[in-house]
MOPAC internal coordinates of N, CA, C and O (Angstrom, degrees):
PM7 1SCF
backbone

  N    0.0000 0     0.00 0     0.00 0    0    0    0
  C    1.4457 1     0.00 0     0.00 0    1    0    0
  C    1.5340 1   108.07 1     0.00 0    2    1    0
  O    1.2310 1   114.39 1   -60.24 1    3    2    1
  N    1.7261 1   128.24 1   119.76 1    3    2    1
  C    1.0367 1   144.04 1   147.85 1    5    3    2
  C    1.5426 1   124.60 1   -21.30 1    6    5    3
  O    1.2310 1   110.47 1   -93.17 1    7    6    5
  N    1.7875 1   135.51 1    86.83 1    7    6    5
  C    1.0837 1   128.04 1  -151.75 1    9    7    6
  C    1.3253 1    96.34 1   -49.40 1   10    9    7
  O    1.2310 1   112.10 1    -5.54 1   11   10    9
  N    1.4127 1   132.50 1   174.46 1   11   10    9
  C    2.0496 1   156.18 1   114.15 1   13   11   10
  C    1.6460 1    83.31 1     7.00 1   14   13   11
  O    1.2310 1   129.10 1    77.57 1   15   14   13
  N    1.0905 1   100.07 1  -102.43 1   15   14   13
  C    2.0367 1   115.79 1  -158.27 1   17   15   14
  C    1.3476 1   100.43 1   -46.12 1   18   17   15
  O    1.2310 1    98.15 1   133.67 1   19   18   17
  N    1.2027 1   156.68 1   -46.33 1   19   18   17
  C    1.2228 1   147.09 1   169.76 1   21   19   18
  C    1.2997 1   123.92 1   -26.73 1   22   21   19
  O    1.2310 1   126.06 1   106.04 1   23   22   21
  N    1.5889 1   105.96 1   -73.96 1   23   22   21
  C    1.3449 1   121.69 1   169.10 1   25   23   22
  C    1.1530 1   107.69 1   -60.16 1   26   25   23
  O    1.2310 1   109.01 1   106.63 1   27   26   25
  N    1.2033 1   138.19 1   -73.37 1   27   26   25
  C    1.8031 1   112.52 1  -173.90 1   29   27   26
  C    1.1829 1   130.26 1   -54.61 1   30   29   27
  O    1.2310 1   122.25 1   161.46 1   31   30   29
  N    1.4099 1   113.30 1   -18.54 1   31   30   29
  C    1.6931 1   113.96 1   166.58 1   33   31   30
  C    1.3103 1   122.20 1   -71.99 1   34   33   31
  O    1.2310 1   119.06 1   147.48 1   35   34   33
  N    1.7569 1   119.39 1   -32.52 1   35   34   33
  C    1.5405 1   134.20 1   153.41 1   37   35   34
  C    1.8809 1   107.58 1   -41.42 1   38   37   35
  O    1.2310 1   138.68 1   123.45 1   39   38   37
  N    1.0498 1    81.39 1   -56.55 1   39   38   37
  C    2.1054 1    94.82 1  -176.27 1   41   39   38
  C    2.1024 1    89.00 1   -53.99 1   42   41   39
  O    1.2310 1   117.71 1    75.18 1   43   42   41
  N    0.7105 1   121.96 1  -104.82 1   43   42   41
  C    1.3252 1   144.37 1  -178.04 1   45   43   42
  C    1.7089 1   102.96 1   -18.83 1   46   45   43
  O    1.2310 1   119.94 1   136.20 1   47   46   45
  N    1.4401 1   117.71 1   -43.80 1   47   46   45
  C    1.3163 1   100.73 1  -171.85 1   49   47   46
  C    1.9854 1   113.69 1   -82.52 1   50   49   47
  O    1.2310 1   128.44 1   166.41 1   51   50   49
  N    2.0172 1   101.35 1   -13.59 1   51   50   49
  C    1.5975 1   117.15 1   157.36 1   53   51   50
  C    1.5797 1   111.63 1   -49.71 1   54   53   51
  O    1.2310 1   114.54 1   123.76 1   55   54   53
  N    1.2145 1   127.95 1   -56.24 1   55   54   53
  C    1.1094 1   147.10 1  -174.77 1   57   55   54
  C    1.6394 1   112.32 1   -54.04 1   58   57   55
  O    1.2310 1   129.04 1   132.27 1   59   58   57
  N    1.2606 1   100.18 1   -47.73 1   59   58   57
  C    1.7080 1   115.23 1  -148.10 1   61   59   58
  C    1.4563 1    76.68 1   -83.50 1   62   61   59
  O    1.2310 1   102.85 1    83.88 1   63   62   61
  N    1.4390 1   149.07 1   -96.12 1   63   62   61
  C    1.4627 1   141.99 1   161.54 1   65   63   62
  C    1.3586 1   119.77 1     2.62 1   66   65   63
  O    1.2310 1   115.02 1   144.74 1   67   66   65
  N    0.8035 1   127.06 1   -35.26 1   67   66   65
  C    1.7357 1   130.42 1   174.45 1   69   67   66
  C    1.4374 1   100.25 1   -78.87 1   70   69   67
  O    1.2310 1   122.40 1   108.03 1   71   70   69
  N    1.5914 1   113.00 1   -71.97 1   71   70   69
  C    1.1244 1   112.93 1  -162.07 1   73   71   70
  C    1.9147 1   116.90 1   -65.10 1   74   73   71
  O    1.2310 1   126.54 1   162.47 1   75   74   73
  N    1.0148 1   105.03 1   -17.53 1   75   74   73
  C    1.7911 1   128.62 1   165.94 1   77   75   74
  C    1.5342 1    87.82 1   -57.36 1   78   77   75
  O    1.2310 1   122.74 1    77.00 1   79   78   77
  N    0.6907 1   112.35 1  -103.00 1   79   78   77
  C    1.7541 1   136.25 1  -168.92 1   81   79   78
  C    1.9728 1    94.16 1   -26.10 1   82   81   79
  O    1.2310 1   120.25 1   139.08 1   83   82   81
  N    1.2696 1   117.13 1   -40.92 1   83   82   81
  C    1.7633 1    98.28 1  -168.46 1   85   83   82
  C    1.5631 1    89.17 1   -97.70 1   86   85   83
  O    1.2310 1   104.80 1  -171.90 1   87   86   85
  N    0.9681 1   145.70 1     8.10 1   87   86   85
  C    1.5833 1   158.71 1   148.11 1   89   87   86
  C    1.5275 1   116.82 1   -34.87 1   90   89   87
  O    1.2310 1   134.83 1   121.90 1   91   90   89
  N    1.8692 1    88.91 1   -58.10 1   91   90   89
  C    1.0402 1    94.59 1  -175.11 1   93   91   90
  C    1.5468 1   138.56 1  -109.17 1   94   93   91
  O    1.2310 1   140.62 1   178.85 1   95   94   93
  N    1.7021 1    77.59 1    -1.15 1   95   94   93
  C    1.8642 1    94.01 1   153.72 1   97   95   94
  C    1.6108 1   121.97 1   -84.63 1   98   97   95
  O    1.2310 1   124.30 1   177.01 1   99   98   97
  N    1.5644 1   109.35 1    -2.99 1   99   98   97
  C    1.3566 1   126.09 1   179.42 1  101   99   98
  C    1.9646 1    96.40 1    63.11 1  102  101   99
  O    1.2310 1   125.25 1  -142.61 1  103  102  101
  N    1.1443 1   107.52 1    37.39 1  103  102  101
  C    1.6070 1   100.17 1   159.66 1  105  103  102
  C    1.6222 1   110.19 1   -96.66 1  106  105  103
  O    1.2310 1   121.72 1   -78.26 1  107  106  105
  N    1.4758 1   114.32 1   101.74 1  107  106  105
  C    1.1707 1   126.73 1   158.12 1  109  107  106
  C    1.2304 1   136.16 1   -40.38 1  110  109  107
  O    1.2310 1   128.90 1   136.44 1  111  110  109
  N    1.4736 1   100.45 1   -43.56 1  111  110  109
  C    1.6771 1   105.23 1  -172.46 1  113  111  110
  C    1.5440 1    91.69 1   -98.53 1  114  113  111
  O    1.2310 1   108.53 1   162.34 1  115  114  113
  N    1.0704 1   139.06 1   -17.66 1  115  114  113
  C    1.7386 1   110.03 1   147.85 1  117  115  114
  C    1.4533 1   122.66 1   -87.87 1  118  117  115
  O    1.2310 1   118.11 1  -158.78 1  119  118  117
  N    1.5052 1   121.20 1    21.22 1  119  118  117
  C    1.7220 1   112.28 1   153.41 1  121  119  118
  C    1.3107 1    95.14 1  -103.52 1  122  121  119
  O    1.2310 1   102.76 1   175.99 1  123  122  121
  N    1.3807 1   149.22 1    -4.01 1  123  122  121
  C    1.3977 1   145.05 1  -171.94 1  125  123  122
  C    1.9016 1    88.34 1   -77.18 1  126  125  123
  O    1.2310 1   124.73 1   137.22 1  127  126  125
  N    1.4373 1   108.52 1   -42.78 1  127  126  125
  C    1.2090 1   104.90 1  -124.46 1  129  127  126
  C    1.9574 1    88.16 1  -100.42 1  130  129  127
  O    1.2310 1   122.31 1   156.53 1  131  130  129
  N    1.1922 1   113.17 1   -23.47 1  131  130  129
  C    1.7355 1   122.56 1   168.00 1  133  131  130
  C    1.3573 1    90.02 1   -69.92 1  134  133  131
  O    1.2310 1   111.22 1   135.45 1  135  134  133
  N    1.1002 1   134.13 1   -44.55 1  135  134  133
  C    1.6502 1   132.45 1  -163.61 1  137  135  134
  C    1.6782 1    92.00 1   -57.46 1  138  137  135
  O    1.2310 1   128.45 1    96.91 1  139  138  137
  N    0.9745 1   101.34 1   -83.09 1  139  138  137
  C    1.5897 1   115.19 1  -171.18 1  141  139  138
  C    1.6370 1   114.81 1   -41.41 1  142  141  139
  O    1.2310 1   113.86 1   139.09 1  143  142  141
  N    1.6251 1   129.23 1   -40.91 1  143  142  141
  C    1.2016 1   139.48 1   156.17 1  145  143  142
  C    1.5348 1   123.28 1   -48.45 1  146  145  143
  O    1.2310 1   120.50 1   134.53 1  147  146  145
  N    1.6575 1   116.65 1   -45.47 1  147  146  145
  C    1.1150 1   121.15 1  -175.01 1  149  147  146
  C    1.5091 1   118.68 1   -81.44 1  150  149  147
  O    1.2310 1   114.48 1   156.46 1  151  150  149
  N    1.5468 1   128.06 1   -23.54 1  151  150  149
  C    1.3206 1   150.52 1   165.80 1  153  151  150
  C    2.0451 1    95.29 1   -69.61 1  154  153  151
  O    1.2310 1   123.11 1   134.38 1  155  154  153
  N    0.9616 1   111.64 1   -45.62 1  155  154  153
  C    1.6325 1   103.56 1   179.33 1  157  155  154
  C    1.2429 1   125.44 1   -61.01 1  158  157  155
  O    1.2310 1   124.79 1   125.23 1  159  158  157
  N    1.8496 1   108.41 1   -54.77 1  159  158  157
  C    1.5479 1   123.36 1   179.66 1  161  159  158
  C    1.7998 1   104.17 1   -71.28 1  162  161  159
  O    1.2310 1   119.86 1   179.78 1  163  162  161
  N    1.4846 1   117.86 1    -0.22 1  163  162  161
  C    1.3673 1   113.86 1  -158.29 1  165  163  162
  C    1.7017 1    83.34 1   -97.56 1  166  165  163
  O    1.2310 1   118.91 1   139.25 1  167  166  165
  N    1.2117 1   119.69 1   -40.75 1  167  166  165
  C    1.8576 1   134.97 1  -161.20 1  169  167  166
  C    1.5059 1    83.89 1   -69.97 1  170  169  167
  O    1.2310 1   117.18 1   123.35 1  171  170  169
  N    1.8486 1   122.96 1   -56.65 1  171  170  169
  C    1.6113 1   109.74 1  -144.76 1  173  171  170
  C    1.7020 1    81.34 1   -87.98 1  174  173  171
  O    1.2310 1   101.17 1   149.07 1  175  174  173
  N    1.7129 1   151.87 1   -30.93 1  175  174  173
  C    1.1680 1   130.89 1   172.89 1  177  175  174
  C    1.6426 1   117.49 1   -42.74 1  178  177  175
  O    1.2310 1   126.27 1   122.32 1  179  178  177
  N    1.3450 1   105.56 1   -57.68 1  179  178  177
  C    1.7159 1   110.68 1  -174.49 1  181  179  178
  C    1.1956 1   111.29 1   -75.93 1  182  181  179
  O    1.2310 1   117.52 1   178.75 1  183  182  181
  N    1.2653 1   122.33 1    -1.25 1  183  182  181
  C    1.6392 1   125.14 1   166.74 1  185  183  182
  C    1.7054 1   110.38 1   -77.71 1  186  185  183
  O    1.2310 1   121.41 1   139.71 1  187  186  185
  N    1.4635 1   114.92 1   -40.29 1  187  186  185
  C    1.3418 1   128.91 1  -162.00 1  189  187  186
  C    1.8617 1    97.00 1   -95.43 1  190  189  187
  O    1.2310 1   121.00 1   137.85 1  191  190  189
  N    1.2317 1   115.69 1   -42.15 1  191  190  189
  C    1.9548 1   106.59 1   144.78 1  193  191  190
  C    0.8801 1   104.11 1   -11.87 1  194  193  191
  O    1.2310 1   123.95 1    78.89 1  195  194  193
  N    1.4740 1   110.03 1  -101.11 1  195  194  193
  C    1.2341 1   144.67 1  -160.51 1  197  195  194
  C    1.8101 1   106.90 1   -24.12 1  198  197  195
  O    1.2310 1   135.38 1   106.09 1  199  198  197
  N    1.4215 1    87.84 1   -73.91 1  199  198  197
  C    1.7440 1    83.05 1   169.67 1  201  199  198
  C    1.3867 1   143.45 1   -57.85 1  202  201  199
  O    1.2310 1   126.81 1   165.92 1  203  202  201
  N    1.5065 1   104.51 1   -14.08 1  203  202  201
  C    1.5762 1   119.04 1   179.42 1  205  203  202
  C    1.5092 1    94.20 1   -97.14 1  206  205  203
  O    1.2310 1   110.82 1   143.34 1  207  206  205
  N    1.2419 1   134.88 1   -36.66 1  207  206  205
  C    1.2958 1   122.15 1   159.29 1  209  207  206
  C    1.2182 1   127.98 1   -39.70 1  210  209  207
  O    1.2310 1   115.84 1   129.64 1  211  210  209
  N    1.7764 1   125.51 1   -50.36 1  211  210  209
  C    1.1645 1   145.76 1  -166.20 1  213  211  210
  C    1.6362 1   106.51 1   -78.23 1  214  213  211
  O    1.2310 1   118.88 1   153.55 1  215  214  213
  N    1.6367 1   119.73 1   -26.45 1  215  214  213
  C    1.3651 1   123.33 1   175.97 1  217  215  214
  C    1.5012 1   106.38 1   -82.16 1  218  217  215
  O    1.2310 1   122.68 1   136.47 1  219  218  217
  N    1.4713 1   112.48 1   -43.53 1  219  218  217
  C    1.3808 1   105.92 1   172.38 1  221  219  218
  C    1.2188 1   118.75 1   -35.46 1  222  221  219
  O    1.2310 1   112.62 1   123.58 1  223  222  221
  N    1.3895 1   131.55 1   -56.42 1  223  222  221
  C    1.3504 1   151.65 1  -153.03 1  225  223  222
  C    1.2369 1   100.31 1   -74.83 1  226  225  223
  O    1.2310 1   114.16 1    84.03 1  227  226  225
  N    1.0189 1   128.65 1   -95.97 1  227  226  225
  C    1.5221 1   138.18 1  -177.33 1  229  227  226
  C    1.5922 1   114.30 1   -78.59 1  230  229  227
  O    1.2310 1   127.31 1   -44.85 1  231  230  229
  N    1.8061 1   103.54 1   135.15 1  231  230  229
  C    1.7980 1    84.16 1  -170.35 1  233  231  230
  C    1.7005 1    79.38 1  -102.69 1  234  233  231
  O    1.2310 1   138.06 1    -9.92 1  235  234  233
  N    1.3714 1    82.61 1   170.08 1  235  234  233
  C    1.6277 1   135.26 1  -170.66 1  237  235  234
  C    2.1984 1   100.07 1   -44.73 1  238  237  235
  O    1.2310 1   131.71 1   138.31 1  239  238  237
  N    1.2321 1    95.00 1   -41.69 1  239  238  237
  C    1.3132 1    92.87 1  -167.39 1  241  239  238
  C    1.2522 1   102.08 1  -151.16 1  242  241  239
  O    1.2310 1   108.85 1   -31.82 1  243  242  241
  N    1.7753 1   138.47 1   148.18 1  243  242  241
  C    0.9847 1   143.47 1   173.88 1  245  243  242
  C    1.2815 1   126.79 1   -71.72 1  246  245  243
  O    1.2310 1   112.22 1   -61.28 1  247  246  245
  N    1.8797 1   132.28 1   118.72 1  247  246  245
  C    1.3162 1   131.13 1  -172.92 1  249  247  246
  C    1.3179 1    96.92 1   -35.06 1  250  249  247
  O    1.2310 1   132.34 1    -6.09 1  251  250  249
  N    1.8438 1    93.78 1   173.91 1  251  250  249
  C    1.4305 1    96.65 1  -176.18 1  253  251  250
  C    1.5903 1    88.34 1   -95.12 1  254  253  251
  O    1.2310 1   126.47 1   -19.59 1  255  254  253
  N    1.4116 1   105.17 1   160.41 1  255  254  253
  C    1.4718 1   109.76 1   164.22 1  257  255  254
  C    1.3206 1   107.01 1    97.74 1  258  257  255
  O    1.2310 1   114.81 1  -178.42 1  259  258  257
  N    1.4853 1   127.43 1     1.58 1  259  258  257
  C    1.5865 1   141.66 1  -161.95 1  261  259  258
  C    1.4203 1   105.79 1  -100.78 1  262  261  259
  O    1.2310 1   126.21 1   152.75 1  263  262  261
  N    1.6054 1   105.66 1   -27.25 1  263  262  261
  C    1.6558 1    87.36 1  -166.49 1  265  263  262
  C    1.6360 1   125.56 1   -68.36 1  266  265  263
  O    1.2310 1   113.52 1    30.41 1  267  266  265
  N    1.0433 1   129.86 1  -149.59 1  267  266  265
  C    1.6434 1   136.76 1  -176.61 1  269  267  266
  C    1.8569 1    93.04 1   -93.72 1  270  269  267
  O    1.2310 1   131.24 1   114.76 1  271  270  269
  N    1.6527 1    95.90 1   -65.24 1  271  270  269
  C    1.6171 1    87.51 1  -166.59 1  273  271  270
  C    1.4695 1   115.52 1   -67.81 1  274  273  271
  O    1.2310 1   112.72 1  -156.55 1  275  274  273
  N    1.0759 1   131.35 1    23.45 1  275  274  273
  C    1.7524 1   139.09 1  -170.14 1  277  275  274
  C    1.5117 1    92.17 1  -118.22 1  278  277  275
  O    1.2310 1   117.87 1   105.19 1  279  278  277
  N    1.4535 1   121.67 1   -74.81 1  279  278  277
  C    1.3844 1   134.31 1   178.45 1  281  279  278
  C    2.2034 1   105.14 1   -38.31 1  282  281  279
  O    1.2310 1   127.40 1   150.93 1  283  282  281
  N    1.4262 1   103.37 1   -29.07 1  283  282  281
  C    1.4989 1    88.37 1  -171.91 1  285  283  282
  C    1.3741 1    98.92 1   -97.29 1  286  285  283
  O    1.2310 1   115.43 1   166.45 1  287  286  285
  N    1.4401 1   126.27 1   -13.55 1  287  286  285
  C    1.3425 1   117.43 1   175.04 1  289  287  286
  C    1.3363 1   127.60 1   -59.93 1  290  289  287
  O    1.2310 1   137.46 1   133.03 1  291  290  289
  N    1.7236 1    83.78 1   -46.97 1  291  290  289
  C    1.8524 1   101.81 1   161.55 1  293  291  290
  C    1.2734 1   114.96 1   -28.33 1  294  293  291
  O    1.2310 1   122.49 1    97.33 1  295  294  293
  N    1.5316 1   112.84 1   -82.67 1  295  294  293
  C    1.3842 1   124.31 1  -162.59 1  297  295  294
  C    1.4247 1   102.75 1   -58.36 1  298  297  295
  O    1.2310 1   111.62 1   154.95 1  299  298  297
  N    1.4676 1   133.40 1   -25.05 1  299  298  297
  C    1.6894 1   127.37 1  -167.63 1  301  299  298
  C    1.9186 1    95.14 1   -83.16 1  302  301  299
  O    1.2310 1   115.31 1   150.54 1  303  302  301
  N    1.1028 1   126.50 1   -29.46 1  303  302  301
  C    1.6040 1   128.06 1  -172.33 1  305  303  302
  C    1.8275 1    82.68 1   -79.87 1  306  305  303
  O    1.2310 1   121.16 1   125.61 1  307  306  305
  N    1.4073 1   115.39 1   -54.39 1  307  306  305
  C    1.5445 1   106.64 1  -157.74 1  309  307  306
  C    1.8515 1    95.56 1   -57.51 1  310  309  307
  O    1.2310 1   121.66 1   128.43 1  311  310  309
  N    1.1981 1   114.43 1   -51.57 1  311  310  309
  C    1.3794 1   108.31 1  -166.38 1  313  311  310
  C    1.8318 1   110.73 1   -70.29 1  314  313  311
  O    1.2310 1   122.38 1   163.77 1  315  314  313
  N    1.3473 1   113.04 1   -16.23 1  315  314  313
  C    1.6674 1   106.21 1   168.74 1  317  315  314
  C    1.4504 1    99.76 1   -82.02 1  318  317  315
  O    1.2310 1   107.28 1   157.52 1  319  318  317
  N    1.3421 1   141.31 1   -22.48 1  319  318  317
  C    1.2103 1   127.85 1  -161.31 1  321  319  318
  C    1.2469 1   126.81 1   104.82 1  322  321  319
  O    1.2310 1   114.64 1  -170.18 1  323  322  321
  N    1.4853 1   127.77 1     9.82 1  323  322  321
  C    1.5966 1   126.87 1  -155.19 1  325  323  322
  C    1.6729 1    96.20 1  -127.00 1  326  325  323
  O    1.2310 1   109.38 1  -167.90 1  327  326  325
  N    1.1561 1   137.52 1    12.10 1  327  326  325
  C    1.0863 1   148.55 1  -152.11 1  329  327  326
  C    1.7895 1    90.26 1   -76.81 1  330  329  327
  O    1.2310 1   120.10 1   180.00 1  331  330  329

């Protein structure tokens, strides 16, 4: 997995080249307009982080064999002997 800072510096260095380039054609209303694009895709990237971060962390569903009433069955077979 591609760290956080990687990807937004990839995002940013797309941007930074564009917006260089209409700089120096002095088109304003396309640095207004990368400005405004690159602040958007920058909010919905670190939003979608965020969530691939949050899946990393915790999985989706609990192994089998994890729950409370499984774990106490265990111990009731281990303590009769049938384990």
């Amino acid at each position: 997995m591609r760290p956080r800072d990687k990807i937004l510096g990839n995002l940013e260095a797309i941007y930074r080249e564009s917006f260089d380039r209409a700089k120096e054609a002095t088109d304003d209303r396309r640095m207004a307009d990368l400005e405004n694009s690159y602040m958007r895709d920058q909010l919905m990237l670190e939003i979608l982080l965020d969530i691939r971060d949050l899946f990393a962390v915790a999985p989706a569903a609990p192994a089998k064999g994890t729950s409370a009433l499984e774990k106490l069955e265990s111990l009731r077979r281990l303590a009769r002997g049938k384990l």
